[in-house]
Structure formats: structure tokens, C-alpha cells
SEZA-715227 format. One record per residue (C-alpha): residue number from 0; residue in three letters; y, z, x. Coordinates in Angstrom, 1 decimal. Layout:
<nodes>
+-------+-------+--------+--------+--------+
! lumdo ! bakol !     py !     pz !     px !
+-------+-------+--------+--------+--------+
!   NUM !   ala !      Y !      Z !      X !
...
+-------+-------+--------+--------+--------+
</nodes>
This chain:
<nodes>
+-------+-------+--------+--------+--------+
! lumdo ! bakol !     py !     pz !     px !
+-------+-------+--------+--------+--------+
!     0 !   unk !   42.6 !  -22.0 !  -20.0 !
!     1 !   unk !   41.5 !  -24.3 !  -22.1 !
!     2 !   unk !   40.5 !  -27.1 !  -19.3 !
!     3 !   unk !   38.4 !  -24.8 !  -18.2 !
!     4 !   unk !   36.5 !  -23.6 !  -21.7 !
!     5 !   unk !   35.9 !  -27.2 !  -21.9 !
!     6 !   unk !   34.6 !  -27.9 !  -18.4 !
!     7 !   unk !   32.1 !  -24.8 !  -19.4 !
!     8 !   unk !   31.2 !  -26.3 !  -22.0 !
!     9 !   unk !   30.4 !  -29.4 !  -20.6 !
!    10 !   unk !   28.7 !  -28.1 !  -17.9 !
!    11 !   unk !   26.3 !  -25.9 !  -20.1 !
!    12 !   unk !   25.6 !  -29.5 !  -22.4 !
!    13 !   unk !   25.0 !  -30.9 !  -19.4 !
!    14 !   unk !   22.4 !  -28.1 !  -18.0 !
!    15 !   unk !   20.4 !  -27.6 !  -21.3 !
!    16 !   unk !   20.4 !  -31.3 !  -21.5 !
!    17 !   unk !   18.4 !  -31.5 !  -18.3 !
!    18 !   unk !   16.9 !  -28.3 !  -18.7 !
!    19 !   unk !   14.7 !  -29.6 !  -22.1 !
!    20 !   unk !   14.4 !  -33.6 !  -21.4 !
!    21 !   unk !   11.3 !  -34.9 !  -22.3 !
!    22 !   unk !    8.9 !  -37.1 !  -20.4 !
!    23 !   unk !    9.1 !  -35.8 !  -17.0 !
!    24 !   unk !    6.2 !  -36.0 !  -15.4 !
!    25 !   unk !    5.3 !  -35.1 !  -11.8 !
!    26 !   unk !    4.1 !  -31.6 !   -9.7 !
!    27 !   unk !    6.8 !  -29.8 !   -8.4 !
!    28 !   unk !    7.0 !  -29.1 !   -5.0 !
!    29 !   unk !    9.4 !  -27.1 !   -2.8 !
!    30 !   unk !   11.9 !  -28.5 !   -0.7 !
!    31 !   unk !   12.4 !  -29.4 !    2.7 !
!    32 !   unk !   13.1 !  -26.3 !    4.5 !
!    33 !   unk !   11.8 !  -24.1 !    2.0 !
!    34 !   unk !    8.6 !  -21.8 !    1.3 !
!    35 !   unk !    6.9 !  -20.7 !   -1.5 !
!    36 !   unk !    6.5 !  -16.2 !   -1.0 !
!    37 !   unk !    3.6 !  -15.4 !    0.4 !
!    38 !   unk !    1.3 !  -12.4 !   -1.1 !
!    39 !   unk !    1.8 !  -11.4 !    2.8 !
!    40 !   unk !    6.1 !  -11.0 !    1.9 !
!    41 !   unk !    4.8 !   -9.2 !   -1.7 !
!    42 !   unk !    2.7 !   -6.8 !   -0.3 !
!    43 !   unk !    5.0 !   -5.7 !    2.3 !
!    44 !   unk !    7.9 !   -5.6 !   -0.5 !
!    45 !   unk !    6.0 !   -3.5 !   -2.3 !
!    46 !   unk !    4.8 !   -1.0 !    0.7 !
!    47 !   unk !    8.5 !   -0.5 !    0.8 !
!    48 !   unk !    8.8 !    0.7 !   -2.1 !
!    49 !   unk !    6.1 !    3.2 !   -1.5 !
!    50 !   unk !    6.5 !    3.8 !    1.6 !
!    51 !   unk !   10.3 !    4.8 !    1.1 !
!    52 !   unk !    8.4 !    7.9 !   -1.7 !
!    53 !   unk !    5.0 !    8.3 !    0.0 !
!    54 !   unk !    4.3 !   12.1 !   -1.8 !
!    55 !   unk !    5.0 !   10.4 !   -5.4 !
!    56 !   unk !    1.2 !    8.4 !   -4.4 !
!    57 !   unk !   -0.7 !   11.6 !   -5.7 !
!    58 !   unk !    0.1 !   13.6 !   -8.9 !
!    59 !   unk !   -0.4 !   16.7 !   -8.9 !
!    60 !   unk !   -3.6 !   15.9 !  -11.4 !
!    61 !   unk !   -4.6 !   13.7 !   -8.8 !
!    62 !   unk !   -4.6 !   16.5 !   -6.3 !
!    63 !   unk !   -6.6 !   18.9 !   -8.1 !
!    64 !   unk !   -9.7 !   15.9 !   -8.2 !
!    65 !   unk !   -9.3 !   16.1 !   -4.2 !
!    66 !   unk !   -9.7 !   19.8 !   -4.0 !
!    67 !   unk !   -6.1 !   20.8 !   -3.6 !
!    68 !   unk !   -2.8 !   22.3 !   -5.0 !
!    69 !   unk !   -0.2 !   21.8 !   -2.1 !
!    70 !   unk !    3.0 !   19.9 !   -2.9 !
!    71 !   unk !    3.5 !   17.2 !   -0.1 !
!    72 !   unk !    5.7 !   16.6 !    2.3 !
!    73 !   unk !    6.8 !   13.4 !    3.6 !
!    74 !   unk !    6.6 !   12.2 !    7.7 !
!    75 !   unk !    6.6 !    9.7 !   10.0 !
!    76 !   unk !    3.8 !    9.7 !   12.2 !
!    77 !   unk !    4.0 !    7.0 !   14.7 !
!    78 !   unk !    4.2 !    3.7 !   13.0 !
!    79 !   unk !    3.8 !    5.2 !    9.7 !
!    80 !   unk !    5.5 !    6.5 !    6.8 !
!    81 !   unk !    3.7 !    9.0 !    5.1 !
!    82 !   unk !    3.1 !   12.3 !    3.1 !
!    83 !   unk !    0.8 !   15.3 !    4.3 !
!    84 !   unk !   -0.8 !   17.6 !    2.0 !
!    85 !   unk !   -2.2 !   20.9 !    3.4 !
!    86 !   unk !   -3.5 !   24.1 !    2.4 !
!    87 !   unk !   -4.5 !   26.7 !    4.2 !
!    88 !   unk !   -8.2 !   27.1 !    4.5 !
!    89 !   unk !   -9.0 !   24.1 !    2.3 !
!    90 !   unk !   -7.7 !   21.5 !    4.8 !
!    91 !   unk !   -5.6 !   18.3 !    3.7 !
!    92 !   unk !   -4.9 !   14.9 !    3.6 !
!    93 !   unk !   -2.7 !   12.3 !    5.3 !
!    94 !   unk !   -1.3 !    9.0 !    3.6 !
!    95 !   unk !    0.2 !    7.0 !    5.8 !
!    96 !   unk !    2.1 !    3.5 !    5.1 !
!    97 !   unk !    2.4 !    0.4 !    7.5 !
!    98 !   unk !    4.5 !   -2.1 !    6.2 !
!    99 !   unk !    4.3 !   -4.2 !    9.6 !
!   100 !   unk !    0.9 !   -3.2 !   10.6 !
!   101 !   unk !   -2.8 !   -4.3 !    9.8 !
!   102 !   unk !   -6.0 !   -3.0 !    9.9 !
!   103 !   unk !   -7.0 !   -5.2 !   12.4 !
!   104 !   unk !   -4.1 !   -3.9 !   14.3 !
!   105 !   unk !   -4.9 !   -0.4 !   14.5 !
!   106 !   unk !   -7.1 !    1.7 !   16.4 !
!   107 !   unk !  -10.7 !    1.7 !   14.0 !
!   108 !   unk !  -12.8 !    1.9 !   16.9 !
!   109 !   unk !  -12.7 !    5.8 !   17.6 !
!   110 !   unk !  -15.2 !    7.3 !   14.9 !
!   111 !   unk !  -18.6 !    5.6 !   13.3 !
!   112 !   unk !  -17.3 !    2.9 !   11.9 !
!   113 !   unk !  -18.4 !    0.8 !    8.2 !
!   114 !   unk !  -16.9 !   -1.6 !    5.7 !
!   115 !   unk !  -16.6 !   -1.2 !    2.4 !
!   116 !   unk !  -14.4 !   -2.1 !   -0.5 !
!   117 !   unk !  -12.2 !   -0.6 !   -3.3 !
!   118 !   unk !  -11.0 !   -2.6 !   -6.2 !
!   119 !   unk !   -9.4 !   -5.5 !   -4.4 !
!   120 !   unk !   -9.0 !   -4.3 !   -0.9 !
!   121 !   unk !  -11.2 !   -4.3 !    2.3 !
!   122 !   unk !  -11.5 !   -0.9 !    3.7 !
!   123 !   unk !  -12.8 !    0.1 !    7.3 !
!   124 !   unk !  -13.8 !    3.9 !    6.5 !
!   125 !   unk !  -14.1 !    5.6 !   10.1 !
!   126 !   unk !  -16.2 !    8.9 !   10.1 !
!   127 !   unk !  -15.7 !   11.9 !   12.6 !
!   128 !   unk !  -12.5 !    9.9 !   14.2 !
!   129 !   unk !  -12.4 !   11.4 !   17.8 !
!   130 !   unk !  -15.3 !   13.3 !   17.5 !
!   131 !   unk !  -13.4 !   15.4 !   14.8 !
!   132 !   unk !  -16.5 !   16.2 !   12.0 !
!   133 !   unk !  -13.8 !   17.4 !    9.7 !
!   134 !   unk !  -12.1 !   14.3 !    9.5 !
!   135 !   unk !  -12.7 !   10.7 !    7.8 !
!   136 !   unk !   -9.9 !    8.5 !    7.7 !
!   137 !   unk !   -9.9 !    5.3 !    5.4 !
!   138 !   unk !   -8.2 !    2.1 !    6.2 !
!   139 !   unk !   -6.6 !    0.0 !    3.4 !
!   140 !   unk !   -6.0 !   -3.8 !    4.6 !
!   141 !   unk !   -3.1 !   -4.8 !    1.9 !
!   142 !   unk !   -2.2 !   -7.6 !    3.8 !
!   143 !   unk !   -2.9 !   -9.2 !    7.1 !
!   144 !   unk !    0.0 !   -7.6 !    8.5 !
!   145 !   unk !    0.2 !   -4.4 !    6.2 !
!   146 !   unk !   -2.1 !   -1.4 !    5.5 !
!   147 !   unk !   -2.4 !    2.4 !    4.2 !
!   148 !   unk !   -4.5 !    5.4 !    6.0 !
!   149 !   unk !   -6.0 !    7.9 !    4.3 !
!   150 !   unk !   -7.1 !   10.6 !    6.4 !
!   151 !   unk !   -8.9 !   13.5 !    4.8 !
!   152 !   unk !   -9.7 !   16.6 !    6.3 !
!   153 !   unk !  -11.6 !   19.9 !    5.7 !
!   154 !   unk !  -10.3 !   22.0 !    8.2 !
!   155 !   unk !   -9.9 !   22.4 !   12.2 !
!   156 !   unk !  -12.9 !   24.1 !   12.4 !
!   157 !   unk !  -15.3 !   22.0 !    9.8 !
!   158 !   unk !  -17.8 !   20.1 !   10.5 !
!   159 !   unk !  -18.5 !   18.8 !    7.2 !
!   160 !   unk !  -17.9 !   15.1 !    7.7 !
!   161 !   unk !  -19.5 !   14.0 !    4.5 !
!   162 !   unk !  -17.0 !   16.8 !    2.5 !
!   163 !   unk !  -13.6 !   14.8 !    4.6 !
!   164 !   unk !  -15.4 !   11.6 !    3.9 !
!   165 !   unk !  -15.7 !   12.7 !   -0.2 !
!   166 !   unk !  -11.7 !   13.8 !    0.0 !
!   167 !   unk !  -10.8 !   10.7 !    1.6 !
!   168 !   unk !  -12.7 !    8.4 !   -0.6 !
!   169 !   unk !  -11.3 !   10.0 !   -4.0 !
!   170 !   unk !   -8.0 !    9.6 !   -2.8 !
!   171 !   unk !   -8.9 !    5.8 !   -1.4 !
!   172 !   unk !   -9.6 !    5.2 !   -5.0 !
!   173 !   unk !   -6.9 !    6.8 !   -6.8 !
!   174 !   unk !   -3.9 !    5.2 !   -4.6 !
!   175 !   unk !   -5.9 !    1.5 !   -4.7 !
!   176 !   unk !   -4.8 !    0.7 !   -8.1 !
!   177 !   unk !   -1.2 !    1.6 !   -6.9 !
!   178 !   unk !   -0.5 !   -1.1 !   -4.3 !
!   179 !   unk !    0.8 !   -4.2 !   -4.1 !
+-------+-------+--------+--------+--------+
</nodes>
């Protein structure tokens, strides 16, 4: 027992001792085999995070400044993970999270199409996606190889693009400051 208090001991002198010498001079630099994180490996981390409790995105505060009251309910749709707010007669809104996905990977071409940005992030907002004039969906570029879609709606039988366009943007804005 005590051989090995006093190896601790000298092992701790001997790691504050190199820990706070003076006169080192130099730029650190990784080593071989090694790579500093990426924002990339951040960004995704992070997505996780959300991704894994997409309906806690949007308070119920929140909700209210997009025109509705519905709790949400988390779902997958294809490669995302997501929650969907609806109310009847009001229409909704769909977040959706890709963790292993870009912008420039997914489908923007299928509405008229613009650029635009919100706080740090590039967004492509596509209007009346499929021909649906209810609908605008927003596409948050996190990362090259990460992204969130915000898809709000007014109703199956809207045509009030500008009014999905205004839900979608309001809730662009509110999540933005939220992500990685």
C-alpha cells in the first residue's frame, strides 16, 4: 500500500511538473494518425441530440406564434426523424431531422425554388412543393452532410402559399438558434 501511495505521488510531481514548465515554445499540432473534430462531426452530434426529441424543438409558446395549439408527435418519415404538428382546419407543420443527409442531397427541385438565410445557416425555401399551394417547406443546411426540413402547411385544400410560406419561415427562425 504504501509503494503504491508513493508511486502516485511521484507520478502526479511528475505530471504537474510538465504540465506548468516554462519556456516551451512551439504550435501544437496533432499526431500522426489523428484529426482535429470537424464542425461536420459537431453538427451531426448535435442533430442527434435533437433528432432523438424532435417535438421538444417548439414550445408550446412557440406554437401559438405559428398559428397552432396541437401537441406534436414524433415520426420517421423516410430518412428523417421528426415531429408533426396538426390541427384540424388550421393545417400543420413538419420538422424533420437528417443527421446523414444535406441539402444538397435532397430533393429541392420540386417547387419554385430561392435562397435565403437565417442567422448562420443557408436555407433553400421551396414554394408550392409538388404543385401543393398550401405547402412551403424550408431547408436548413447544418452541415454538408446534415440538414432540418421545415414543412408548413395550411391545409389540403389551401391555396395560400404565401400563409405556408409565413408558418414555415416563423418556425425556420425559431428552431435556427437551436442547432448545432
Amino acid at each position: 500500500m504504501k509503494r503504491i501511495l508513493i508511486a502516485t505521488t511521484i507520478g502526479l510531481s511528475v505530471l504537474a511538473t510538465g504540465c506548468t514548465s516554462a519556456g516551451t515554445t512551439g504550435t501544437p499540432t496533432p499526431t500522426a494518425g489523428s484529426t482535429a473534430p470537424t464542425s461536420d462531426s459537431n453538427s451531426a452530434s448535435g442533430l442527434e441530440a435533437l433528432a432523438a426529441e424532435p417535438c421538444g424543438l417548439l414550445t408550446e409558446a412557440e406554437l401559438t406564434t405559428v398559428g397552432l395549439k396541437a401537441a406534436g408527435e414524433a415520426a420517421k418519415v423516410g430518412t428523417s426523424q421528426g415531429c408533426d404538428w396538426n390541427e384540424s382546419g388550421k393545417g400543420g407543420l413538419r420538422v424533420g431531422i437528417r443527421t446523414d443527409s444535406g441539402v444538397k442531397d435532397l430533393n429541392t427541385d420540386n417547387g419554385a425554388k430561392s435562397q435565403t438565410k437565417i442567422g448562420k445557416y443557408d436555407v433553400t425555401k421551396v414554394e408550392a412543393p409538388d404543385g401543393a399551394k398550401g405547402a412551403c417547406t424550408y431547408f436548413i443546411a447544418v452541415s454538408e452532410s446534415s440538414s432540418v426540413s421545415i414543412i408548413g402547411n395550411i391545409g389540403i385544400t389551401s391555396t395560400d402559399t404565401a400563409a405556408a410560406c409565413d408558418r414555415a419561415s416563423k418556425a425556420a427562425e425559431l428552431i435556427a438558434p437551436k442547432l448545432p
